[in-house]
N, C-alpha and C positions, 0 to 999 in steps of 0.2 A: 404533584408536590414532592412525591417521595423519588423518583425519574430526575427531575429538573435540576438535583446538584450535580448529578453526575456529568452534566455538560461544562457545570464552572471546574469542577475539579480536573477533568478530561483537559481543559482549556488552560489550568495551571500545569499544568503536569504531577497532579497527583492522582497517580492513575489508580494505587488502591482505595483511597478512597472514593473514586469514581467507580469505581466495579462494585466497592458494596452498595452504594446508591442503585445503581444497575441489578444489584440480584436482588435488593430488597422491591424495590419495583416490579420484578420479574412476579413475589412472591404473590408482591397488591393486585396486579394485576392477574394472576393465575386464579387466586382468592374471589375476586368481583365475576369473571367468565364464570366460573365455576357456581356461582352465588346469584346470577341475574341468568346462568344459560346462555351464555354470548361464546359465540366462536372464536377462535383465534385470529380470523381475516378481519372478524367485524370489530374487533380491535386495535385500530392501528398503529397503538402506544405500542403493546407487545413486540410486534415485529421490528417498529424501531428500535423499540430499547435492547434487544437482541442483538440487533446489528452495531450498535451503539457498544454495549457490552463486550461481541468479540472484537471490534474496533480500539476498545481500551486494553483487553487482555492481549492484545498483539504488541500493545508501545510497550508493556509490562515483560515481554517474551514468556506469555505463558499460552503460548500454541498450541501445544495439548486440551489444556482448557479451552480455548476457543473455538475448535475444531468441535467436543461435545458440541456447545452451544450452537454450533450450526448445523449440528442433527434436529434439535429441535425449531429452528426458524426453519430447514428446508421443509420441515412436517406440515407448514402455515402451505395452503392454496393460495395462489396469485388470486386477489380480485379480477374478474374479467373485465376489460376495458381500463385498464388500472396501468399505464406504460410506466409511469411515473414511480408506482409502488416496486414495479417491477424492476425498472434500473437501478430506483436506491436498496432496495432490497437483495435484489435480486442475484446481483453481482456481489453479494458480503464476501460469499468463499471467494469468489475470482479474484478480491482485493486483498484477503485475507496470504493465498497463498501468491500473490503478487511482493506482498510484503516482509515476506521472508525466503523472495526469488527460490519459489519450486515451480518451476518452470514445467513441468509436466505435467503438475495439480491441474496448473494455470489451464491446460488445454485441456485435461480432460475435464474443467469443469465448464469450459465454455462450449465444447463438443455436446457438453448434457442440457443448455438451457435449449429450451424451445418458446416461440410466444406463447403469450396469455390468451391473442387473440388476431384473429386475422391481421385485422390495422395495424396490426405492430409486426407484420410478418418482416417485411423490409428491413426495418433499421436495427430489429432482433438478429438479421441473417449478417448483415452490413456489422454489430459488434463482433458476434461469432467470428469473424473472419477478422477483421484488424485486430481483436487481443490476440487470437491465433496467430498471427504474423507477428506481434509483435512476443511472442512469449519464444515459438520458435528462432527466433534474431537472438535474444537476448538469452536464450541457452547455448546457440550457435557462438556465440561472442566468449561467453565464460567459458567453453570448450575450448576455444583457441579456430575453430574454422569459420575463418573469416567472411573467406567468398561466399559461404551458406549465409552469415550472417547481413552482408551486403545483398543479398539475393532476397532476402525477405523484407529488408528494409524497404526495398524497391518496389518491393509486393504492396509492404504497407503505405507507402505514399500512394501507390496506384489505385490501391484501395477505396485511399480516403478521396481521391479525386472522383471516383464513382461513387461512392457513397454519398460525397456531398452534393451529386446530381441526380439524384435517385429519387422519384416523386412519391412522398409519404405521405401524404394529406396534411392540412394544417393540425388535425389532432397531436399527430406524431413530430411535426416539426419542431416543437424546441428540446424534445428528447433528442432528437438524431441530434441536433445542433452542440448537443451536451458529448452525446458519446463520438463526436467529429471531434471537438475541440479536447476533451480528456488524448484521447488516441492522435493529436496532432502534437500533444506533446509526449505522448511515449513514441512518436518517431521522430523529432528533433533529441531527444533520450538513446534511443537505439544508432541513429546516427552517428551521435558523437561516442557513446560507444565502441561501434567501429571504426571509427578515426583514430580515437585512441589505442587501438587493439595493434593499430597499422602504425602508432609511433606519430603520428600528427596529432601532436598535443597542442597546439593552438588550437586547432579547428577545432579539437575535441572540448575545448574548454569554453570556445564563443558558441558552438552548439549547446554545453550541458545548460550555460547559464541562457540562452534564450528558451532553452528547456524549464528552467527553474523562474522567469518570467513568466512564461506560458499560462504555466501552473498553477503560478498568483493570480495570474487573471480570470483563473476558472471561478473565483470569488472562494467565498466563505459556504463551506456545506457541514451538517452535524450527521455524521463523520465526514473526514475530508473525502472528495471526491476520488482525490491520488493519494492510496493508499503509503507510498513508496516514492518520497520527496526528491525531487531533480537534484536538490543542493548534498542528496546522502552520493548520490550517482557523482556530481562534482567534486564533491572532495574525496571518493575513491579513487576517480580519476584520475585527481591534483596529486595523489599519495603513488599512484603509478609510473606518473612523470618525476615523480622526485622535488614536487612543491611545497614539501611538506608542510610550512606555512600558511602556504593558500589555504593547503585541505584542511587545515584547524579552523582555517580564517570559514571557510564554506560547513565546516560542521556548528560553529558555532553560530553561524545566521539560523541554521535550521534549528539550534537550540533556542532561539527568538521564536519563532514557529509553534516546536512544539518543546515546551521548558521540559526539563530532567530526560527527554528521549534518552532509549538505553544504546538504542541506535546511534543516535550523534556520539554521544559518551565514547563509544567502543570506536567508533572513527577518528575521533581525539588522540584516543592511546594508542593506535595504533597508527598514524601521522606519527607521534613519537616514539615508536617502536620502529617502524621503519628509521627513522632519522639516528637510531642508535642512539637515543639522550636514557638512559637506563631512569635517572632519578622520577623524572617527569611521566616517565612510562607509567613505574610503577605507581604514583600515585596519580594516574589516568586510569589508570587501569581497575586499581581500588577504585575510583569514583565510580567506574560503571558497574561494578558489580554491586555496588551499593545500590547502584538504580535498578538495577535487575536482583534486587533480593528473594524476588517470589519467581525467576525465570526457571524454565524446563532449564535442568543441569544438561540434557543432552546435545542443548545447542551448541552450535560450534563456535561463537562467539563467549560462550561462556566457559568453552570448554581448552580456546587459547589462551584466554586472562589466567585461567586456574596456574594452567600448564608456566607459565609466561612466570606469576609471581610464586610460584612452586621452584623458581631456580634464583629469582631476584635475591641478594644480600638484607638480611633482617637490619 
């Protein structure tokens, strides 16, 4: 009861009040364990609303706090024979730092999972390896080397064609089937990343949005499955081609998605920012920072808006 708002607020986009629902929760739950002698695994409110919790303080940009909180959910044991708990759980950091592209979090936290349990040795080893190709592509890309980037991309297709043929018993099969389809659209994502990286902005752009299709069809998960929305990747894109419309047009779908994101917001103003419209900037720019009022000042998003209306005319 005290958990369950934090889903509708999560769903408006009001993320702090979704976070306090999340630590009050946090508290009920730590109170009852503590009061009946129940574990943290045998709990499996806890470990949601934890991943749930850093999942809101990510849309919030308060990373730093997020980060705590997944010292204490990495402290929870995997249930054994638990794939399920494991991939929703288990992956919070991996999505976490997926979502604020630190691309070398990303590998060294998928270098650290191991399975829970044999049965899961396969499709555990099969994620390991396509988010590692996909993290390496996607820092290769933002560097500017591209052929590294096209080189892992290739990796990651290859990947997932063995993956998707790889015999995991029916236990495991509709996990693999999850982390096949998530990682089939971060390499329709990666793809057209490099496309664009190369100046082929069509392609770049019929990729990102079968990318941001993809996405939708992973269905509805509490938190989303894809940390880090195809339509944010589209309209960076859009904003690199010089579409500057589209990319408002594609921030603002994902504002459908997920309402008040500080994310979409910062990609609005800066579609206008690029586009040299000063007026519209700054009062984009204002709107995000409004959405990010409780954000880490260190981020660099928060840290261009300062900078940005630090010069703009009063």
């Amino acid at each position: 009861m005290v958990h369950m708002p934090g889903h509708i607020f999560y769903r408006i986009g009001d993320y702090e009040r979704a976070r306090s629902s999340f630590l009050k929760a946090l508290r009920v739950d730590r109170e009852y364990m503590d009061r009946q002698h129940v574990s943290e695994r045998d709990d499996w409110n806890y470990s949601h609303n934890l991943a749930y919790l850093i999942a809101d303080c990510a849309e919030e940009g308060r990373y730093h706090e997020a980060r705590e909180h997944l010292k204490t959910l990495a402290a929870i044991p995997p249930e054994p024979g638990s794939s399920g708990f494991f991939w929703q759980i288990g992956g919070t950091a991996i999505r976490l730092a997926m979502r604020f592209g630190n691309w070398d979090e990303v590998r060294d936290q998928v270098a650290a999972l191991s399975p829970p349990d044999e049965t899961s040795a396969v499709w555990v080893r099969g994620y390991r390896e396509l988010t590692a190709a996909y993290a390496a592509g996607m820092k290769a890309v933002e560097s500017g080397q591209l052929a590294e980037a096209e080189a892992q991309s290739n990796l990651l297709d290859a990947l997932l064609w063995r993956v998707s043929h790889e015999y995991v018993g029916d236990k495991n099969k509709g996990i693999r089937d999850q982390v096949i389809n998530n990682l089939g659209t971060s390499s329709l994502e990666l793809r057209g990343h490099v496309a664009g990286g190369r100046g082929n902005f069509e392609e770049m752009r019929k990729l990102l949005e079968s990318a941001a299709e993809k996405e939708r069809e992973l269905g509805y998960a509490e938190p989303p499955r894809y940390s880090r929305p195809a339509l944010e990747s589209l309209g960076h894109g859009l904003i690199r081609a010089a579409k500057f419309a589209d990319a408002r047009d594609a921030f603002e779908k994902e504002l459908r998605q997920r309402p008040h994101s500080g994310f979409a917001l910062y990609g609005i103003a800066l579609a206008w920012d690029k586009e040299g419209n000063r007026e519209e900037s700054v009062k984009a720019y204002r709107a995000f920072l409004d959405s990010w009022s409780h954000a880490d000042l260190d981020l660099p998003q928060i840290k261009h808006a300062q900078t940005y209306l630090a010069g703009a005319p009063r």
